[in-house]
C-alpha positions as MATLAB code, in Angstrom:
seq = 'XXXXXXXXXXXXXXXXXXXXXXXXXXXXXXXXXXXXXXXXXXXXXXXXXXXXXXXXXXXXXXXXXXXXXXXXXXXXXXXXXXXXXXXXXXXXXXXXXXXXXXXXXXXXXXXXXXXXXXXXXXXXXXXXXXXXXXXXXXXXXXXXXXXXXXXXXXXXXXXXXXXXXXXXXXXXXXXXXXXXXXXXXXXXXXXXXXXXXXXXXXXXXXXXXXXXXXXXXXXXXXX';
ca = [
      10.701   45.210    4.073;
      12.590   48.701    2.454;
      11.885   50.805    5.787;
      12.066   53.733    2.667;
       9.621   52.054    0.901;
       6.814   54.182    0.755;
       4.123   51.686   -0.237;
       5.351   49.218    2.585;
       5.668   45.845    0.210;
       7.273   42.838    1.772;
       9.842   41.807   -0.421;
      10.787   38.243   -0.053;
      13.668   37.451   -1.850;
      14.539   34.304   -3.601;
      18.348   34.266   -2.758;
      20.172   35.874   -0.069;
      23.085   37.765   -1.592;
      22.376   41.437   -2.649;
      22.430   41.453   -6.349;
      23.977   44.357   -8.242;
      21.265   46.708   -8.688;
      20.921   46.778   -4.440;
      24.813   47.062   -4.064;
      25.524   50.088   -6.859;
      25.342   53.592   -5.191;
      24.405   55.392   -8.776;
      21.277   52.746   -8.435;
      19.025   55.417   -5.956;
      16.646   57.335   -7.873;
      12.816   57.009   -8.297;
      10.892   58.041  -11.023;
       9.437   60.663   -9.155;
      13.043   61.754   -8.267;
      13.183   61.139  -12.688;
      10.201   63.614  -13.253;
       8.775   60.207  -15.282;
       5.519   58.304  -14.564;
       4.828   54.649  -15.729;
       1.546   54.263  -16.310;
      -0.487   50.604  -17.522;
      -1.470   51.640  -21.243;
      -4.946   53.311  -21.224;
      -6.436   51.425  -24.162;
      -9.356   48.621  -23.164;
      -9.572   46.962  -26.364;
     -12.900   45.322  -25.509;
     -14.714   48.373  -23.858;
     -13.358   50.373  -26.788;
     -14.429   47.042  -29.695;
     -16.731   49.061  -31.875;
     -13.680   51.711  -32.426;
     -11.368   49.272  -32.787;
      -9.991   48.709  -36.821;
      -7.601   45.536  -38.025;
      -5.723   47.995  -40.377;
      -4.956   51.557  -40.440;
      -7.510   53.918  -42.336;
      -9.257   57.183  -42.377;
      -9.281   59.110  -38.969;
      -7.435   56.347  -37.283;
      -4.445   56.099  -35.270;
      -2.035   53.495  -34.488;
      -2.858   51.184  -31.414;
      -0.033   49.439  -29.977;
       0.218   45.731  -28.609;
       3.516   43.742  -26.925;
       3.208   42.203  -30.666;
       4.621   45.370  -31.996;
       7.596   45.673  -30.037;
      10.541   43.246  -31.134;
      14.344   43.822  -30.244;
      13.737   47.131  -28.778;
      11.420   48.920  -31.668;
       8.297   48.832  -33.302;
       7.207   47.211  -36.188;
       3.630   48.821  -37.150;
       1.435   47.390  -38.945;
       1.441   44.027  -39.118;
      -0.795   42.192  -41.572;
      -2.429   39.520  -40.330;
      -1.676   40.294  -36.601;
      -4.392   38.985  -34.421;
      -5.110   41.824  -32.994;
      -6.059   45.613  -34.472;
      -3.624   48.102  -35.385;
      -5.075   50.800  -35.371;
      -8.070   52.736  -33.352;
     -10.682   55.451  -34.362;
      -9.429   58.612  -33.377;
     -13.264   60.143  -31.813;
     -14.922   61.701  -29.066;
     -14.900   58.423  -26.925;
     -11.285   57.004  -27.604;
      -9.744   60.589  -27.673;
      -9.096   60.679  -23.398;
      -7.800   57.286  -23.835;
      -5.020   58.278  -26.669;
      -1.329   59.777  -25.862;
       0.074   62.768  -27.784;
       2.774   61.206  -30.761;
       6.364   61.161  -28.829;
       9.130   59.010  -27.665;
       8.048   57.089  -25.014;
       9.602   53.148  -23.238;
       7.516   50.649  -22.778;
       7.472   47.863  -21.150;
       5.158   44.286  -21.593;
       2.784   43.434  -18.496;
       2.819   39.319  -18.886;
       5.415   36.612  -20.081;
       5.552   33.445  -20.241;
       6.618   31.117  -17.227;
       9.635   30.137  -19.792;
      10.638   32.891  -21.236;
      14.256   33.979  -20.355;
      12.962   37.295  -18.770;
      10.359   38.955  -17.255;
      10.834   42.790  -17.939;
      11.158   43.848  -21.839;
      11.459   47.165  -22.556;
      11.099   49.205  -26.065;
      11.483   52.469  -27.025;
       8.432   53.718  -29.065;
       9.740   56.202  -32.138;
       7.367   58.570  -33.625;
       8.433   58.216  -37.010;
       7.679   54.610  -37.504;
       4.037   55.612  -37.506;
       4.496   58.012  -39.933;
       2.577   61.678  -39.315;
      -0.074   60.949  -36.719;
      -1.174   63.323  -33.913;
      -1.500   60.601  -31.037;
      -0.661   57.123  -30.407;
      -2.620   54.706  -28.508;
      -1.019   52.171  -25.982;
      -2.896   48.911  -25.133;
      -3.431   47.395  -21.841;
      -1.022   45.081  -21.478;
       1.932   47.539  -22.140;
       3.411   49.785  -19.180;
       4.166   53.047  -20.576;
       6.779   55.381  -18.617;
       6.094   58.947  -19.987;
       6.350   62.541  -18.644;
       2.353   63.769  -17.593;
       1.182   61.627  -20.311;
       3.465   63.181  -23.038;
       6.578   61.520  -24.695;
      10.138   61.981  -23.272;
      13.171   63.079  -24.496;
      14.008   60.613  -27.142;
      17.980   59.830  -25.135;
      16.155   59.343  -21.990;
      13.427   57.017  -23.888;
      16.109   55.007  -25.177;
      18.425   55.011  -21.415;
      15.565   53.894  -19.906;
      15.276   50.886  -22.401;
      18.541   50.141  -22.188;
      18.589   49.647  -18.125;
      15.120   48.171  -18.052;
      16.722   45.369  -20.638;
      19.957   44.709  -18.505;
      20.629   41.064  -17.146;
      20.784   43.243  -13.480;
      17.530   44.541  -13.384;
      16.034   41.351  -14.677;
      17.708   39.497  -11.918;
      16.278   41.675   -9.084;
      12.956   41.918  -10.225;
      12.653   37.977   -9.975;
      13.974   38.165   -6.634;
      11.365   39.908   -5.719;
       8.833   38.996   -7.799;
       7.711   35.605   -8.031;
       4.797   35.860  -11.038;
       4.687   36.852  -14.680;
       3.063   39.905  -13.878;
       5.016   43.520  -14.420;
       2.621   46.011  -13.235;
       3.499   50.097  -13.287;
       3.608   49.531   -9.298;
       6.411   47.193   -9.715;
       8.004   49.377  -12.114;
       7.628   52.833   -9.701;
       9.152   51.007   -6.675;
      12.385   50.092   -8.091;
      15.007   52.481   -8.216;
      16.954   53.919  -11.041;
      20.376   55.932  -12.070;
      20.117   59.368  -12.124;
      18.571   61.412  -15.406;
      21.963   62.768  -16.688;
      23.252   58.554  -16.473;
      20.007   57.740  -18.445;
      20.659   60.177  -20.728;
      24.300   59.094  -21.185;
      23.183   55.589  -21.546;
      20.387   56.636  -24.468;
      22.803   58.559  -26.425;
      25.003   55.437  -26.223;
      22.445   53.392  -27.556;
      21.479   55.472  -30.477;
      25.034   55.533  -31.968;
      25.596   51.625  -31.475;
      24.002   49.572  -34.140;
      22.024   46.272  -32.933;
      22.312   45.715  -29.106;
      23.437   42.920  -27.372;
      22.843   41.232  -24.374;
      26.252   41.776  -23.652;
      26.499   45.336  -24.492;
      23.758   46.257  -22.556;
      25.286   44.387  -19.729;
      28.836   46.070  -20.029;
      27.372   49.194  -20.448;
      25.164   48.907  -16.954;
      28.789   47.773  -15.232;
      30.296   51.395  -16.235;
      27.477   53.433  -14.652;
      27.013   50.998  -11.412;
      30.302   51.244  -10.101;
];
């Protein structure tokens, strides 16, 4: 057990050695120390079915699923997606929706053989085009600042270390399901803003990222 762990989890680990997220010193920071929250995405679909539309339209707005988000972005709308894209913007989905912004998310279940357990993507306002508000499904986590988008560098730094071979690796240390709730997510620790940042900017002037890349880039800041 973290004796600084505020929520008192046991943490059994699968392997003895520390791995490099416990061993850097610029790896120290909570969200809280962030001024970010990660929150599990508002959006019910089945308590919310009669708003619910399979293709944008008149007063809707998009509603995103884990099937959006490939290789770090969105791709909105898909045709012939199983699930709706899009939601009626009312009076009884409005408290569930967030306002249009940059915000990282991150998928709540994977599959037992799927090569990693936390995904992150950076949500960018201008693949939806001009809407007011976005909303985020329940299997998504959503980090966000008081329920509004962040900056769009720190959106895309906090993708970027989220998606690093590092943070993978500690999370199924300590972590033995397919389950990445916003608890998990608030108990780990992070680099500082101003790193995020740094990393984000990075990001944005690269073209596709690697595996790789991301990695090398985590090794400059962790040392």
């Amino acid at each position: 057990m973290f004796p600084d762990d505020p929520e008192r989890f046991v943490h059994v680990p699968t392997s003895p050695e520390k791995n490099a997220i416990e061993l850097s010193p610029a790896i120290k920071y909570t969200l809280a120390d962030l001024g970010i929250k990660v929150s599990t995405g508002p959006v019910v679909d089945f308590r919310l079915k009669e708003h619910l539309r399979a293709m944008p339209g008149p007063r809707t707005v998009p509603l995103l699923y884990p099937g959006h988000f490939t290789h770090g972005g969105a791709k909105w709308p898909i045709e012939g997606m199983k699930k709706p894209n899009a939601i009626e913007r009312n009076a009884d989905t409005e408290k569930w929706l967030y306002p249009s912004g940059y915000y990282c998310v991150v998928r709540r279940f994977s599959a037992k053989e799927e090569a990693r357990r936390i995904v992150a993507s950076v949500v960018e306002p201008g693949v939806f085009g001009d809407v007011p508000v976005l909303g985020f499904e329940n299997h998504l986590n959503v980090f966000h600042d008081n329920r509004r988008g962040l900056p769009s560098a720190l959106a895309h730094g906090l993708a970027v270390f989220l998606n690093t071979s590092a943070v993978d690796e500690a999370f199924r240390r300590f972590n033995g399901h397919t389950q990445v709730n916003a608890t998990d997510l608030t108990l780990m620790k992070y680099p500082s803003r101003e790193v995020l940042i740094q990393m984000g900017e990075w990001a944005t002037q690269q073209g596709e990222l690697t595996q790789s890349m991301i990695d090398d880039k985590f090794g400059t800041v962790a040392a």
